[in-house]
C-alpha positions, 0 to 999 in steps of 0.5 A: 921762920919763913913769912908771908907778906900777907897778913891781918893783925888787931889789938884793943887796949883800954887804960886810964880812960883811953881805949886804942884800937890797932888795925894792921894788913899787910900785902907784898911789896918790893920794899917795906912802904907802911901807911898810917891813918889816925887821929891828928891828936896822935899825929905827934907819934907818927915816927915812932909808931913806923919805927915799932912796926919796922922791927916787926916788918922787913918787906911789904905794903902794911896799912896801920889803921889807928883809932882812939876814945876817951872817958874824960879830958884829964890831964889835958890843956886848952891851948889858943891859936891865937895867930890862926884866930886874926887870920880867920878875923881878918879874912872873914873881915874882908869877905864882909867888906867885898860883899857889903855884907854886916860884919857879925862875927862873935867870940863863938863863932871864931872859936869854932874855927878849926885848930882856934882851940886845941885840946892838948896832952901834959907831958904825963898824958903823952908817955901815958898815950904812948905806953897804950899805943906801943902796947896795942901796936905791938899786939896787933903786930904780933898777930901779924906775924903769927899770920904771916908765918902761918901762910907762910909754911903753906908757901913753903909747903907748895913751892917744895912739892913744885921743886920736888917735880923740877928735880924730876923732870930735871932727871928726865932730861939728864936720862934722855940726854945721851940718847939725844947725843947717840941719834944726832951722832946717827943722823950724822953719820948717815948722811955723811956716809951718803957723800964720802966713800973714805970710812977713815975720812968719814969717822974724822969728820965725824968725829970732828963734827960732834966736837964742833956741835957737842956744846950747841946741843949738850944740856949737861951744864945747864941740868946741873946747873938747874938741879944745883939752883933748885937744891939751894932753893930748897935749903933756903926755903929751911933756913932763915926769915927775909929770904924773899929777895934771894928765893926770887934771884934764884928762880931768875937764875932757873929760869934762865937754865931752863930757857938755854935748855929749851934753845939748845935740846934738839929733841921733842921729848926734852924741849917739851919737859923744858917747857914745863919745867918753865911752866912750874918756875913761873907758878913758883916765881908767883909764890916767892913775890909774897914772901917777905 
């Protein structure tokens, strides 16, 4: 199943008090980069949420947005900082004394401090977290693939019809080739009828010319090399998931045979089919960059 590296994916999940709610949009990207953003009281599951999503994402820039409420605090714990409040008593201390200003610090005061007091899970409290959040990630998750796969066969739709037209135009040039060959092979033997009166001569030379010349301007190789990347691209474009990499060296690989092709025609009509056939590569390199 082909898949798009764009999607959008969300998920809420109410249990035991605690409602999460999971957002997740992914864009194309050379490599999978995944940002969360969430509150720092789930901050303890950041290495688990990446690697639940990694088994849903190979490739991609997918920001995961977390966020969470609660009815109540049970099953959660107090705990003082009791270091960070002399810091915050020692520092405001010195702040008092440097501006002779009275020193009133209070009990509240420090205790609203941030981080002073901390509300923490019991180790029940964490697996409960856990099992809520795994759930609402992948939800999310599974939405996100189920968009990614839906834009997913539209590329695959528009880059097998473009395919389709370079397998035409590839035949265009393979028609015209020989005739390019034949009107060289002309041009060439008059003008070396117009200096050498010595037919036997002249048709060696010729014939010797057209070998010397034959691989300067002969496209065969590059025709069939370029139908056999675009044939393979279309079989890959029915196989597979994580195909982007490989759909993308093979339009590098077209595209260079489509260039030698370009340098070598010396006829109008091929090197103008070339130039679209370059035209369509490129509109179709676009498209793979945002398949996964």
């Amino acid at each position: 199943m082909i898949q798009s590296m764009t999607g959008f994916g969300r998920s809420e999940v109410y249990e035991s008090g605690k409602k999460i709610t999971v957002e997740i949009k992914s864009v194309n990207h050379r490599y999978c980069e995944i940002s969360v953003r969430m509150p720092k009281k789930l901050n303890f599951y950041d290495s688990a949420v990446r690697q639940l999503i990694k088994k849903y994402v190979g490739r991609g820039k997918v920001d995961v947005y977390i966020s969470m409420e609660t009815d109540d605090v049970t099953g959660s714990t107090v705990k003082y900082n009791k270091t960070l409040a002399q810091e915050y008593y020692n520092n405001i201390s010195m702040i008092a004394e440097d501006l002779n200003l009275p020193s009133d610090i209070s009990v509240m005061s420090l205790a609203r401090m941030p981080e002073v007091l901390t509300l923490e899970e019991s180790e029940d409290e964490h697996e409960k977290t856990w099992e809520i959040l795994e759930k609402a990630i992948s939800e999310s998750c599974e939405m996100l693939i189920s968009t990614r796969a839906a834009e997913g066969e539209h590329l695959k739709e528009d880059i097998i019809g473009k395919l389709n037209g370079l397998l035409d135009m590839v035949k265009i040039i393979e028609d015209r080739s020989p005739e390019m060959m034949a009107a060289y092979r002309k041009k060439l033997t008059e003008k070396l009828n117009e200096v050498i009166t010595d037919t036997n001569l002249s048709e060696q030379l010729i014939a010797g010319e057209l070998i010397l010349y034959a691989d300067k301007i002969c496209v065969d190789e590059e025709t069939v090399r370029l139908r056999t990347h675009i044939v393979n691209m279309k079989k890959t474009l029915e196989g597979g998931e994580n195909i982007g990499r490989k759909l993308d060296f093979l339009a590098q690989e077209m595209n260079r045979e489509a260039n030698t092709t370009l340098s070598k025609a010396n006829d109008i009509e091929i090197s103008e089919v070339a130039i679209n056939i370059k035209t369509e590569i490129e509109k179709i390199r676009e498209q793979i960059q945002n398949i996964e």
